[in-house]
Residue, then its C-alpha position, 0 to 999 in steps of 0.5 A: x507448468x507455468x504455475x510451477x515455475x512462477x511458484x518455484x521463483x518465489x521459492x528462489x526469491x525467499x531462498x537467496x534472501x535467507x542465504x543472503x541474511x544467514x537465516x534459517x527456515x526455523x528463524x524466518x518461522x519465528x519472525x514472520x509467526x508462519x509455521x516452519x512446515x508451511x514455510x518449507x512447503x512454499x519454498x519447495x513448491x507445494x503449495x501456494x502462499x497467501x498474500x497475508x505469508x507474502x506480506x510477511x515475508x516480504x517485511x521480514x526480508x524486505x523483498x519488494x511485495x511485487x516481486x513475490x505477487x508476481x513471482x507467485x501467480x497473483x498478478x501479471x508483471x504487466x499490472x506491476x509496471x502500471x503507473x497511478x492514473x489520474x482518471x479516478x474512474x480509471x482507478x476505480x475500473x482498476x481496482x474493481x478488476x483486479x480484486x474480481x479477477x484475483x479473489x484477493x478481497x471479497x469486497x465493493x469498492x466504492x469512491x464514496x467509502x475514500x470519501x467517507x474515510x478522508x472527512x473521518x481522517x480530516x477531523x482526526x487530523x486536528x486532534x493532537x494525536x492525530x497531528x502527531x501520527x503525521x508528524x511521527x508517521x509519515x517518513x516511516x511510511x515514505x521509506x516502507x513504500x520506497x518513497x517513489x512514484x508519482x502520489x509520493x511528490x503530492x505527498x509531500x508537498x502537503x506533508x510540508x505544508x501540513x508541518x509548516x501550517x501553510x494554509x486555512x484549518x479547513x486545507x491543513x484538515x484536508x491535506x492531514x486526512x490525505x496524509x493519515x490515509x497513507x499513514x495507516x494500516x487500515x486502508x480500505x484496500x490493504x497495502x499489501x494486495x499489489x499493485x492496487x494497495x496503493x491505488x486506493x492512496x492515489x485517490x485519496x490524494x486526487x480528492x484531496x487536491x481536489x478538495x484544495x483547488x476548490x478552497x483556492x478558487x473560492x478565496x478568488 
């Protein structure tokens, strides 16, 4: 009963928002390429959408990607209103959790896999291209995700001081690499799996910070 009725508020959440946009099944099939017949069964609760339906749902109809997680049965509210730890272990034990217990993606999640991924996107960061991916890219992506929370300030502050190449070459690599992370669709975790989309960010960011308290402390 109680999946009954999380599905069927996903059904009334997708409902009220093509009422709200004067769209149509039909219309919302076209721009979202999921089949009509598919659409109506998720909305008429017979049957479950996958997360990859919910992302494309929820960008179309720009419904907050939590909302239909939870609204579905993906995940429990309670994980939703979790903030971003600081603890990177505690991030780690999150994530690893969440992906085991949810069947979401059928992978090991590892600190070293960010490392690895923040050393590629610091080099990419000195190239022209990827320069211009921070500089294009980054209020696009602050607006897709809300521009909130407490990774969104860390954020900034090295978008700035990226933009306004306020450090050494070896911190703006460190702060560009952090910030093409977040910039990219390709994440290690993908955005869309929430709340843990953007956990792998917060990691990103804490070894990054990490990384610069070291270059200060040396220059003492």
């Amino acid at each position: 009963m109680p999946e009954v009725r999380k599905k069927s508020k996903v059904g009334l959440l997708i409902k009220e928002r093509l009422k709200e946009r004067s769209l149509s099944m039909s219309k919302l099939s076209e721009l979202t390429k999921i089949d009509t017949a598919t659409i109506s069964r998720i909305i008429n609760s017979k049957r479950k959408a996958s997360p990859e339906h919910l992302r494309k749902i929820a960008e179309c109809l720009e419904i907050p990607i939590s909302e239909l997680f939870v609204a579905t049965g993906y995940l429990p509210e309670s994980e939703v209103e979790k903030q971003y730890t600081d603890d990177l272990h505690s991030s780690i034990d999150t994530i690893q959790t969440i992906l085991e217990t949810s069947n979401l993606l059928d992978k090991k999640f590892t600190i070293k896999h960010v490392e690895q991924k923040l050393t590629t996107y610091a080099k990419f960061s000195k190239t022209e291209e990827g320069k211009e991916i921070i500089l294009t890219g980054f209020e696009e992506k602050l607006q897709k995700v809300g521009g909130i929370g407490p990774i969104i300030s860390q954020l900034k502050d090295m978008f700035d001081r990226f933009r306004l190449k306020k450090g050494t070459p070896s911190e703006l690599a460190i702060m560009g690499g952090a910030l093409i992370y977040f910039i990219l669709p390709v994440d290690l975790i993908p955005d869309y799996i929430f709340p843990i989309g953007y956990l792998d960010d917060a990691i990103v960011v804490q070894l990054a910070l990490s990384l610069l308290q070291k270059k200060e402390a040396s220059k003492l």
